[in-house]
C-alpha positions as CSV (number, residue, x, y, z in Angstrom):
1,X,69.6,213.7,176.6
2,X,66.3,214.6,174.5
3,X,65.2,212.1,172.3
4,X,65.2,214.3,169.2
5,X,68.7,215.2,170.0
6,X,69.7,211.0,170.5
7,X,68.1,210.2,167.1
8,X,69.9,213.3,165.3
9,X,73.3,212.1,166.7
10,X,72.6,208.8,165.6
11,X,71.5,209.7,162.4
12,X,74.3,211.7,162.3
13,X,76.7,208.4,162.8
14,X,75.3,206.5,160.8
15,X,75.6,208.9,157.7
16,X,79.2,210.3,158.9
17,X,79.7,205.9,158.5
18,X,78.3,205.4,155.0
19,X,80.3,208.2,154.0
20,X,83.6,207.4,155.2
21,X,83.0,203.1,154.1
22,X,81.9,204.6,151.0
23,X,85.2,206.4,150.7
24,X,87.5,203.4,152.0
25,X,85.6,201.1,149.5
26,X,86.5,203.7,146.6
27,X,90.1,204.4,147.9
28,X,90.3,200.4,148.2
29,X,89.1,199.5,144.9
30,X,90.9,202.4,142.8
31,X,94.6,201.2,144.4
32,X,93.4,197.2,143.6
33,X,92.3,197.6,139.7
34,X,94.3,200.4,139.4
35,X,97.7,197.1,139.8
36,X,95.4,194.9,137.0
37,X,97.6,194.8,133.7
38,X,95.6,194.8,130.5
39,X,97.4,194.9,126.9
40,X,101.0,194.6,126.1
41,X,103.7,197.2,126.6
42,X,104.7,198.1,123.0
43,X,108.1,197.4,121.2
44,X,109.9,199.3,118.7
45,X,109.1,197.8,115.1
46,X,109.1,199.0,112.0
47,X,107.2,201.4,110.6
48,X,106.2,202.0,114.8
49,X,104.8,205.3,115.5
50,X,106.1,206.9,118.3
51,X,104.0,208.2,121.2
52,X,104.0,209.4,124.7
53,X,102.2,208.9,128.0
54,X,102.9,212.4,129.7
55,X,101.9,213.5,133.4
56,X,102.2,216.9,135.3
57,X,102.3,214.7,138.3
58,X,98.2,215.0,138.8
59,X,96.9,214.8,135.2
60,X,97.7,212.2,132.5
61,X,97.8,213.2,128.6
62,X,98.5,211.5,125.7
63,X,101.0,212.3,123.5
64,X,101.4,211.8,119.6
65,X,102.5,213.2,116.1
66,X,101.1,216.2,114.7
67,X,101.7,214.5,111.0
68,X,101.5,210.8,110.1
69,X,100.3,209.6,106.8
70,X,97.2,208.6,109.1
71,X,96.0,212.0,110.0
72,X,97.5,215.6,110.2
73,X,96.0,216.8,113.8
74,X,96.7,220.4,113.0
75,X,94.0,220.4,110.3
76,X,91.4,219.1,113.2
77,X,93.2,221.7,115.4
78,X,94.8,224.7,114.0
79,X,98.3,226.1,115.1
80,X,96.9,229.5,115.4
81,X,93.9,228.2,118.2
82,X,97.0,229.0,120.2
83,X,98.5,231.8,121.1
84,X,101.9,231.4,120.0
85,X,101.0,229.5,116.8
86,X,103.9,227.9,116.6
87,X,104.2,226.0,113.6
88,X,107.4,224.1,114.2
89,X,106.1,222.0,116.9
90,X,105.7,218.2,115.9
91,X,104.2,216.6,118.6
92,X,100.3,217.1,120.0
93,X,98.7,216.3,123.8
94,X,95.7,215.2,124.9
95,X,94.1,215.8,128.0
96,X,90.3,215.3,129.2
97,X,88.9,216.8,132.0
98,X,86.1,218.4,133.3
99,X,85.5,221.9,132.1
100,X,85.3,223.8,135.5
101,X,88.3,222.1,136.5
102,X,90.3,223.3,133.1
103,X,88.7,226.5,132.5
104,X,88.5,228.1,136.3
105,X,91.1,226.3,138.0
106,X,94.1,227.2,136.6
107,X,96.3,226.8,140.1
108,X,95.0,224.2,142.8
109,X,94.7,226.9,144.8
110,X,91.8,228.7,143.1
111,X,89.9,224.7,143.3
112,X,86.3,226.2,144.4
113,X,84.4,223.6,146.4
114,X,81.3,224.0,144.0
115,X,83.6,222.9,141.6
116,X,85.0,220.3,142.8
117,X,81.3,218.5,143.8
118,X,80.1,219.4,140.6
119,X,83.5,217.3,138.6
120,X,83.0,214.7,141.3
121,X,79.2,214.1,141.2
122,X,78.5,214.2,137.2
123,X,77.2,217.9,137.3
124,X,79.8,219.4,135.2
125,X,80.5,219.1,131.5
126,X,83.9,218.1,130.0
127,X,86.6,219.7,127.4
128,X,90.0,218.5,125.7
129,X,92.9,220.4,126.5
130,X,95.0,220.1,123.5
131,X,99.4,221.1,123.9
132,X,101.7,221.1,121.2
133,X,105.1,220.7,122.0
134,X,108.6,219.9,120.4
135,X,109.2,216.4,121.3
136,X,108.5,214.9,124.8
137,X,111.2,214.3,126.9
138,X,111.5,210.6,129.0
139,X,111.9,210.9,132.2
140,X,109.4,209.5,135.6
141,X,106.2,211.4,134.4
142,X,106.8,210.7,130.5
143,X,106.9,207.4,129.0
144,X,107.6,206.5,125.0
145,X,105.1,203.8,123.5
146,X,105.3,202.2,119.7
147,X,102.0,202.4,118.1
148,X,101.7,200.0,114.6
149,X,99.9,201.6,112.3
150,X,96.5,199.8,112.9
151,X,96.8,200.6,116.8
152,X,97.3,204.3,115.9
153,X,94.1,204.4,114.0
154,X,92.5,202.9,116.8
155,X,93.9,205.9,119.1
156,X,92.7,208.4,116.7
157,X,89.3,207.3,116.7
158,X,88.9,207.5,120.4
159,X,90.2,210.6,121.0
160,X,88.2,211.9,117.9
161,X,85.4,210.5,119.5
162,X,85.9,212.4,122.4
163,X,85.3,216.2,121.2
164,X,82.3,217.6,120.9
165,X,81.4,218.8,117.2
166,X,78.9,221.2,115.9
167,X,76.1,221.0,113.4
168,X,78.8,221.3,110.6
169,X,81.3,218.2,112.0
170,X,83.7,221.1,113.9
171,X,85.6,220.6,116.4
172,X,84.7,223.6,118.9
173,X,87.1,225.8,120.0
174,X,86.6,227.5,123.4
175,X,88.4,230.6,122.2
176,X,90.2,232.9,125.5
177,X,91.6,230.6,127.7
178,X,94.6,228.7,128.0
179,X,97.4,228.0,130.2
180,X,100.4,228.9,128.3
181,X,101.6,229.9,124.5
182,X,100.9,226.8,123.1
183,X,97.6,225.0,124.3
184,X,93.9,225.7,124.3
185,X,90.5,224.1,125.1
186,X,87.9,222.5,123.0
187,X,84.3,221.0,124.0
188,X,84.3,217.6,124.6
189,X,82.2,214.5,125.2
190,X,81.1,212.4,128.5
191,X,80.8,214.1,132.0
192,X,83.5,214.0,134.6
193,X,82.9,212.2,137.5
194,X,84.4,210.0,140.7
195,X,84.7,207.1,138.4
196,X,85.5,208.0,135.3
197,X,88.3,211.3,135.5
198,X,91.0,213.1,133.4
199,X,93.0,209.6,134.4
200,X,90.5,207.5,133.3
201,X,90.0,208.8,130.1
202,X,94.0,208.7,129.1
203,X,93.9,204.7,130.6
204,X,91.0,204.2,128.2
205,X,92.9,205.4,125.2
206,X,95.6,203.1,126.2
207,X,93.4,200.3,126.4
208,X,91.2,200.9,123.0
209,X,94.8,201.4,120.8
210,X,96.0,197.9,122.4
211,X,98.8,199.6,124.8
212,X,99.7,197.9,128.4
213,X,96.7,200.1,131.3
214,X,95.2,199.4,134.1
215,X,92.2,197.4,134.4
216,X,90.5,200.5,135.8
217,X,92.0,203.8,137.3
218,X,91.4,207.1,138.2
219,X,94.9,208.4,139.0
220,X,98.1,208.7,136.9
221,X,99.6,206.6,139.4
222,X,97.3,203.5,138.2
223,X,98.6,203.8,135.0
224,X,102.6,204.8,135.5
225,X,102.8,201.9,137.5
226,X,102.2,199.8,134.6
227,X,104.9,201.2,133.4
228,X,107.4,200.6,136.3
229,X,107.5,204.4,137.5
């Protein structure tokens, strides 16, 4: 065998290596924070606002009240930025993600390599998926927390934090796309990437409003398994 041909296949081996140990060390440490506890898991108490942890199985949002004497969401982000406009609905989700994921990925079948390296490897920019709904129902992928007052305005401020605001402090609607009659998309904050996700983020809300997370994670299994589910 060639020389030139030894020290490509070696090369070759040595990379196809780093790759895969990378990959195990990342798969490794993800499953081993993702089992640290940090915070409490909240009680009912008076004067509690009520909240939800909510997955589709892949993506983790965070749930909460359109209208509290804290804040009224739906003056941040108006009913009619959906397409139903639905006015009745009392509870609001939040979801992070990366943009390309959100905006040309509707089905996991139309994922697009280039935009899967370009969430994984900080390329991409982010946006807030925002779905109003009825009430959320418990179940395996939704869980109920208690919020006191103080921890709610904590909550607020990190996901306020989170979108992206024009010149004028607005919040900036990304006006045709959405998945359904009652969500949309707004710019948001912080680039996607392998170590922090969509997960991450909705673990970090936990954390900063004083709610039970994992240490780090970036799966929704991380953080329902703090949860016993």
């Amino acid at each position: 065998m060639p020389n030139a041909l030894k020290t490509v296949l070696k090369s070759a081996a040595w990379a196809g290596g780093g790759i895969f140990g990378a990959l195990a060390v990342y798969l490794v440490g993800s499953a081993a924070l993702s089992m640290v506890p940090v915070g409490q898991q909240s009680q009912p108490s008076e004067g509690a606002i009520e909240a939800y942890i909510l997955s589709n199985g892949v993506h983790t949002d965070i749930v909460v009240p359109v209208r509290t004497a804290q804040i009224d969401w739906s003056e941040l982000l108006p009913y009619a930025d959906t397409p139903a406009a639905d006015t009745t609905m009392n509870y609001l989700g939040f979801g992070w993600g990366d943009k390309g994921f959100y905006l040309d990925t509707p089905t996991w079948s139309q994922l697009k390599v280039s935009t899967a390296f370009k969430a994984m490897f900080w390329l991409g920019t982010s946006a807030m998926h925002t779905t109003y709904y009825h009430q959320p129902t418990e179940n395996d992928k939704c869980v109920k927390i208690y919020l006191t007052p103080e921890e709610y305005s904590r909550l607020i401020t990190f996901i306020k934090d989170s979108f992206a605001y024009d010149a004028a402090g607005r919040v900036q609607h990304i006006e045709g796309h959405n998945y359904g009659l009652n969500d949309t998309f707004y710019d948001a904050r912080r680039t996607y990437n392998l170590f922090y996700t969509c997960n991450t983020w909705a673990n970090d809300a936990l954390k900063a409003s004083g709610q039970k997370a994992s240490l780090w994670t970036p799966a929704d299994t991380g953080i329902f398994y703090q949860y016993g589910r």
